[in-house]
Backbone as numpy.savetxt, mean C-alpha at the origin, in Angstrom:
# Nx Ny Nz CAx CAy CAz Cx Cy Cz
10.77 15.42 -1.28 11.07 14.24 -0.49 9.79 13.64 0.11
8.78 14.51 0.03 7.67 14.02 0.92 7.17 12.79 0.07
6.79 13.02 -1.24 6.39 12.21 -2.25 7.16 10.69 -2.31
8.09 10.90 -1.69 9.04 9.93 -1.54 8.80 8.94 -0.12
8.46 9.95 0.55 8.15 9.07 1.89 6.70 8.41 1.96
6.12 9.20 0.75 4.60 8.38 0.46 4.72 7.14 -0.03
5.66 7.11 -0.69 5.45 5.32 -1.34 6.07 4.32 -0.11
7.31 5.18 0.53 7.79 3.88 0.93 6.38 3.69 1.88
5.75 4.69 2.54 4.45 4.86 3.30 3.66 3.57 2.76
3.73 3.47 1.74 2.57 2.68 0.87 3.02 1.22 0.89
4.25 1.17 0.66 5.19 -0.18 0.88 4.80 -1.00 1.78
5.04 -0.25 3.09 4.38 -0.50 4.65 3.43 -1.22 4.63
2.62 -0.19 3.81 1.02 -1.29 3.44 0.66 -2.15 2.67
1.68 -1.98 1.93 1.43 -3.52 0.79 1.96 -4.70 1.67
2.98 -4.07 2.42 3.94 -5.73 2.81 3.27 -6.13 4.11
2.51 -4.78 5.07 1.79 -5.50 6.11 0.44 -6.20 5.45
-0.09 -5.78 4.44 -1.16 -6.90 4.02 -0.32 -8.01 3.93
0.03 -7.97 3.19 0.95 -9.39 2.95 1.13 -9.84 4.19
1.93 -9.33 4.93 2.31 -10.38 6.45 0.98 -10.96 6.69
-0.24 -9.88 6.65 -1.21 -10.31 7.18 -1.82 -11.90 6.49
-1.68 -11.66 5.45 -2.09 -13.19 4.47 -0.99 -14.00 5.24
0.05 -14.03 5.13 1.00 -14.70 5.67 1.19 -15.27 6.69
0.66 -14.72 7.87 0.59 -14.91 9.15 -1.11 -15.73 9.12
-1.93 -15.82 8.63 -3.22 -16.61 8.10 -3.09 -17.99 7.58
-1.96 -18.01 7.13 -1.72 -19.43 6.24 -1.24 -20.31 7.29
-0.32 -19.32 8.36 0.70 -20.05 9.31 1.45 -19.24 10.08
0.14 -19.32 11.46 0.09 -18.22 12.58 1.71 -18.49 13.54
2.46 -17.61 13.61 3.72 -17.65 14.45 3.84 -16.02 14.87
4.51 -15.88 15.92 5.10 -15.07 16.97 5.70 -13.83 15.48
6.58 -14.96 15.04 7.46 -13.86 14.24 6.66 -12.97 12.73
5.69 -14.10 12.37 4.69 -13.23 11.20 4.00 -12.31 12.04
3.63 -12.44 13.00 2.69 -11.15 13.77 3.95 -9.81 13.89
5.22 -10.15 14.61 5.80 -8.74 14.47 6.22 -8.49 13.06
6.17 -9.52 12.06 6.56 -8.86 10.85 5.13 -7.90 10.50
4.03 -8.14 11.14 2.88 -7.46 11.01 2.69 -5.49 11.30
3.75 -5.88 12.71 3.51 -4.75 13.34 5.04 -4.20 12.79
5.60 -4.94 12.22 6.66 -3.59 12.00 6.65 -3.21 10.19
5.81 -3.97 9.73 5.76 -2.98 8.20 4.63 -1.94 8.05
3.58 -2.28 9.27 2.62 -1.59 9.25 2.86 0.40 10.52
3.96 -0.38 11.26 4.69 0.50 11.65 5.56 1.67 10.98
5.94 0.74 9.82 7.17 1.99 9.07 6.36 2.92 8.14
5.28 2.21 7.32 4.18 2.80 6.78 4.00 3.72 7.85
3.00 3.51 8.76 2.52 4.66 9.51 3.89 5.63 10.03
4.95 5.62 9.96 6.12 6.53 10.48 6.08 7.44 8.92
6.27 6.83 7.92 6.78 7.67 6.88 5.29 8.03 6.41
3.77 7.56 6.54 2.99 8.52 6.28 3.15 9.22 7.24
3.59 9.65 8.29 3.72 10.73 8.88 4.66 11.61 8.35
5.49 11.20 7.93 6.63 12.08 7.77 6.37 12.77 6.21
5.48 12.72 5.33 4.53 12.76 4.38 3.78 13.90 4.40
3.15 13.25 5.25 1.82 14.73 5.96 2.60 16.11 6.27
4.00 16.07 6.52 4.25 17.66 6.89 4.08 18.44 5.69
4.12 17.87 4.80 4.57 18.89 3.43 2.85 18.21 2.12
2.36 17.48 2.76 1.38 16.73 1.51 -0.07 17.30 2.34
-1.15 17.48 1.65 -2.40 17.72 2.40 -3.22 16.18 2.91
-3.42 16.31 4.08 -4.30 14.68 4.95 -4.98 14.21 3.75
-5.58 15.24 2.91 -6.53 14.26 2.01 -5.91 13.75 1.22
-4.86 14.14 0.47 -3.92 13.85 -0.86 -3.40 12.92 -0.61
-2.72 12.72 0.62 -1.92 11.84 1.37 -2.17 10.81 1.68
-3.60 10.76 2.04 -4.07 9.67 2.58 -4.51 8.62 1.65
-5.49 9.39 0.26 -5.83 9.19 -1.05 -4.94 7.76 -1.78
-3.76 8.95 -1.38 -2.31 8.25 -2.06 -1.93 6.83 -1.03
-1.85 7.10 -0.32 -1.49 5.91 0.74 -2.44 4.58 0.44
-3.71 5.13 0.98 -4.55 3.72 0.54 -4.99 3.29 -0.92
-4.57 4.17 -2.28 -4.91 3.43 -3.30 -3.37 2.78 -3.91
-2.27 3.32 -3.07 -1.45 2.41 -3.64 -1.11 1.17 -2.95
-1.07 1.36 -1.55 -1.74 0.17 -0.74 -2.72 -0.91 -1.47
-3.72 -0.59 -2.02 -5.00 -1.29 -2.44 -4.17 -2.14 -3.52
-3.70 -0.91 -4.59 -3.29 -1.73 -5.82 -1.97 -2.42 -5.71
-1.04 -1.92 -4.77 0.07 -3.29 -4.52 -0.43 -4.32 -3.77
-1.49 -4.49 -2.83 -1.81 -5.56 -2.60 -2.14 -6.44 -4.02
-2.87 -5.61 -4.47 -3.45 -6.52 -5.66 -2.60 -7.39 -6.30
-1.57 -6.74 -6.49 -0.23 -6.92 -7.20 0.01 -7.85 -6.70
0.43 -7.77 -5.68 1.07 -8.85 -4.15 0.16 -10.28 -4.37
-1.15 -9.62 -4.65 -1.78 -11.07 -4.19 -2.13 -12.07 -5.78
-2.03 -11.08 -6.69 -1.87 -11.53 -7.62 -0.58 -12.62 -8.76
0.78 -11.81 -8.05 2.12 -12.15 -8.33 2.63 -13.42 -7.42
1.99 -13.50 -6.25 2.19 -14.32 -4.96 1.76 -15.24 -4.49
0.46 -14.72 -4.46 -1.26 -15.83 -4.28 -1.52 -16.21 -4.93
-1.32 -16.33 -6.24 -2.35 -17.02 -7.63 -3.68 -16.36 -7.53
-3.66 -15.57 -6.77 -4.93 -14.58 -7.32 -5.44 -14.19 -8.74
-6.71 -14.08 -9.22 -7.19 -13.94 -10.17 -6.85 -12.52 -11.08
-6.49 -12.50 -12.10 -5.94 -11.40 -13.19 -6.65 -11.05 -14.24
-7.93 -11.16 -13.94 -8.68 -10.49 -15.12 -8.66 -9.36 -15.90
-9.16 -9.00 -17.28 -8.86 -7.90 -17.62 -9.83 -6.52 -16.69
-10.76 -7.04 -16.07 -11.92 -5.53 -15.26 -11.04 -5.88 -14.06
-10.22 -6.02 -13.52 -9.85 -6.28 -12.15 -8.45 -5.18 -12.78
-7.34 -5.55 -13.53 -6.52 -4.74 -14.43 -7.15 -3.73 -14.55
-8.17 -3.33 -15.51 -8.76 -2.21 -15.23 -8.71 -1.25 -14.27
-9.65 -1.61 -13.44 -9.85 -0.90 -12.16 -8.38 -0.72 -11.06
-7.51 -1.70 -11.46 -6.40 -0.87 -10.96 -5.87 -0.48 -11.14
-5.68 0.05 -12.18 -5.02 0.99 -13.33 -6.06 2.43 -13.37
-7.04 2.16 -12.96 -8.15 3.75 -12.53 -7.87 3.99 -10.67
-6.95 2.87 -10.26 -6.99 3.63 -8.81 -5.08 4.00 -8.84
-4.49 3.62 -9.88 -3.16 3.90 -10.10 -2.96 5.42 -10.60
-4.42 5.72 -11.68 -3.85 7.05 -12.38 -4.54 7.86 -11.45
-5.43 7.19 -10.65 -5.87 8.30 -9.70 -4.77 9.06 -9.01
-3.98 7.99 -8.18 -2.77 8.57 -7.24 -2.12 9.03 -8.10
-1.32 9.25 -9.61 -0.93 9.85 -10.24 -1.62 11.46 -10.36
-3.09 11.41 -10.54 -3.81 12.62 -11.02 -3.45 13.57 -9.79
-3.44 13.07 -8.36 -3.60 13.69 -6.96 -1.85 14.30 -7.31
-1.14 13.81 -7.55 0.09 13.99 -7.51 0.72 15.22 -8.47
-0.27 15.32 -9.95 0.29 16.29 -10.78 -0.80 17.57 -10.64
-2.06 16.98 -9.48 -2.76 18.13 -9.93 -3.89 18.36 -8.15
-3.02 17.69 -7.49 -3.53 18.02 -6.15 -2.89 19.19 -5.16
């Protein structure tokens, strides 16, 4: 279950980046607590993570899937740029959190 509470952990952090872009485009009251409460549930379920996962594994995992759903996010959302070395490289920070997972 812990592995489980890592992604939604990670979720947290994809969608508080996002608020964060969001709340940038078009600053309001309500994008700021959407700020503090996805970045909130992230930080609750990486906690709830850490009882059973090691800080480093955990953390590893948290911020490269963070990194690469932003990417995602900003790519699918933003019209952000989709190159093939940008693909690349997040697909080497994807099998990373995979590698931590079958062999951490």
């Amino acid at each position: 279950m812990a592995w489980v509470y890592l992604v939604i952990a990670s979720l947290g952090e994809i969608f508080g980046v996002m608020a964060i872009n969001l709340y940038l485009h078009k600053r309001s009251w309500q994008r700021l607590v959407m700020i503090v409460a996805t970045f909130s549930i992230g930080f609750f379920f990486l906690s709830l993570a850490m009882r059973e996962i090691p800080m480093g594994t955990a953390y590893a995992v948290w911020t490269g899937l963070g990194a690469a759903g932003a990417v995602l996010m900003g790519i699918l959302f933003f019209k952000e740029a989709a190159g093939w070395k940008r693909i690349l490289f997040l697909s080497l920070i994807i099998g990373g959190a995979v590698g931590l997972k079958l062999f951490g």
